[in-house]
N, C-alpha and C positions, 0 to 999 in steps of 0.2 A: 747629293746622296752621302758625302763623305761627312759634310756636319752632322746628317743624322744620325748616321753611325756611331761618331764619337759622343753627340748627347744622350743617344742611348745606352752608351758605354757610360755615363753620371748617372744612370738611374739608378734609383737604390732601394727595395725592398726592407722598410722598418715600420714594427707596428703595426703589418698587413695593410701597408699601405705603397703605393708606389711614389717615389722623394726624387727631388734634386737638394742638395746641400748649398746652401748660401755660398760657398765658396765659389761654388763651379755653376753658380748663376753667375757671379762679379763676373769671371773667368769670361765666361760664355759673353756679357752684355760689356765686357769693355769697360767694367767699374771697379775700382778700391771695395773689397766687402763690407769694411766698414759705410761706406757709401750706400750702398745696397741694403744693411741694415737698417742704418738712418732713414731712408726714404722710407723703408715700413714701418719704422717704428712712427714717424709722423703721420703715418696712414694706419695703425695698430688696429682701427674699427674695421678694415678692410678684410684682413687675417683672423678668423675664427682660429680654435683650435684644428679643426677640419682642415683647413685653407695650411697651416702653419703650424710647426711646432717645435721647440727644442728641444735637442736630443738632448739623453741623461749622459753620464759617463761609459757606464758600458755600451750603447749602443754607438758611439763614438770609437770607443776600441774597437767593436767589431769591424766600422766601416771602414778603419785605417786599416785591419788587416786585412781585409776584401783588396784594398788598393793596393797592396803592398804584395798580397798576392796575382794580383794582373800584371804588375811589375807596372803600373800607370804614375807612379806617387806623382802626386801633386807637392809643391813647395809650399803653397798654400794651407796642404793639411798639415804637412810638417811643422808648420807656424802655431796651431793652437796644440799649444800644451796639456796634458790629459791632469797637470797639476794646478790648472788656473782652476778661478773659480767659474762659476755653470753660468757666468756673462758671456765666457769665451768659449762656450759649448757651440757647435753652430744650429742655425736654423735648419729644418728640413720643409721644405715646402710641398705641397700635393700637385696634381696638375690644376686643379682650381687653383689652387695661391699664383700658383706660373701664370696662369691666365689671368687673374685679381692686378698680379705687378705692372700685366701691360697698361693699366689705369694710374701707373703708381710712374713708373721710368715712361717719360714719354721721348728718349732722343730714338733717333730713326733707326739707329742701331738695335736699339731695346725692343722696339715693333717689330723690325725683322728674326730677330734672333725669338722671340716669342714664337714668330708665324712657325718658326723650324723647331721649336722645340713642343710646341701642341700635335706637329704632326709626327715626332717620335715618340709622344705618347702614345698617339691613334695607332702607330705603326707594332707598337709595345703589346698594344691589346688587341689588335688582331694577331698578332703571334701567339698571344698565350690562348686567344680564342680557339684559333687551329691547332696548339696542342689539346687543348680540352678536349675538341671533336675528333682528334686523334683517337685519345685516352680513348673515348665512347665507342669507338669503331673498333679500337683493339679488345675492350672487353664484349663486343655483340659477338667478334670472330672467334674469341674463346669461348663463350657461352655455345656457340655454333661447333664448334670442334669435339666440346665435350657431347653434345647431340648426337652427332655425329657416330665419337668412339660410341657411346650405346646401342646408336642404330647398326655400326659395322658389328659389332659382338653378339647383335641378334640374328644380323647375316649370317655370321660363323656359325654361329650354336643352329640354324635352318637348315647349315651344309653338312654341318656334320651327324645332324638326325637323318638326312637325307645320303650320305656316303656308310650309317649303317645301317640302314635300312635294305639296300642295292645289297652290302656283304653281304646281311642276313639272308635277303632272295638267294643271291651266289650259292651260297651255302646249301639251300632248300634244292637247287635247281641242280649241282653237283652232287648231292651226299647217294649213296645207291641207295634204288627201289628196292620196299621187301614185298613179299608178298606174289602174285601172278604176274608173268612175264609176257609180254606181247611181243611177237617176234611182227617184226614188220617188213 
């Protein structure tokens, strides 16, 4: 449970897309990234842009400052320069590319750490699934609430035609008789 944890802790949100970065694949599969790029790059027909892509420079700023604010840094990010050129950008892979690699890295390590990182995706998207169904349930209870306040206001506004109605009786049934008196 604790690996999944921490590769979910590498997912990253770029491009409305959910990533793991090249780096913290090496990281995860026990390879040099250069290594890890080599093998897809000789496999390149494998990595659509879907599957795979390079980040530009800003979206590189922004990841280091997501890391930076976990307080996670990696040494590895600290390695690519935001002044080299866009070779030294890293890769962003999708969970298909993750999935694509297990055909690419075949040592036992690379299969196992694949099997654990498909199921912190799976674990990823039913989390966001159950916020979604959250979301939906929170806005049917507000939809229900405001129903609600207009049915309680028409409660009120029933009680209070019906509390002056009673004074008005009050009223009629109190005020003195004119007219012939009936002694009884």
């Amino acid at each position: 449970m604790h690996i999944i944890k921490s590769i979910q802790s590498r997912i990253y949100e770029i491009r409305g897309e959910r990533v793991i970065l090249d780096f913290d694949l090496a990281t995860l599969y026990e390879v040099e990234t250069r290594v890890l790029n080599q093998a897809v790059k000789r496999n390149i027909e494998r990595f659509p842009e879907d599957f795979m892509f390079q980040l530009n420079n800003q979206e590189f700023e922004n990841v280091r400052m997501e890391i930076n604010n976990h307080d996670m840094s990696s040494q590895i990010v600290m390695t690519y320069s935001s002044k080299r050129p866009n070779s030294a950008l890293p890769y962003a892979f999708t969970e298909q590319g993750v999935a694509m690699l297990s055909g690419v890295l075949r040592s036992e390590k690379a299969i196992n750490m694949n099997i654990a990182i498909m199921r912190a995706f799976v674990d990823v998207r039913k989390i966001l699934f159950k916020q979604a169904n959250i979301n939906e349930q929170l806005l049917e209870i507000k939809e229900r609430l405001g129903e609600h306040d207009v049915q309680l206001n028409e409660l009120y506004d029933a009680m209070d035609n019906l509390l002056d109605e009673k004074i008005a009786q009050l009223k009629w049934k109190d005020r003195e008789r004119i007219g012939f008196k009936i002694k009884e």
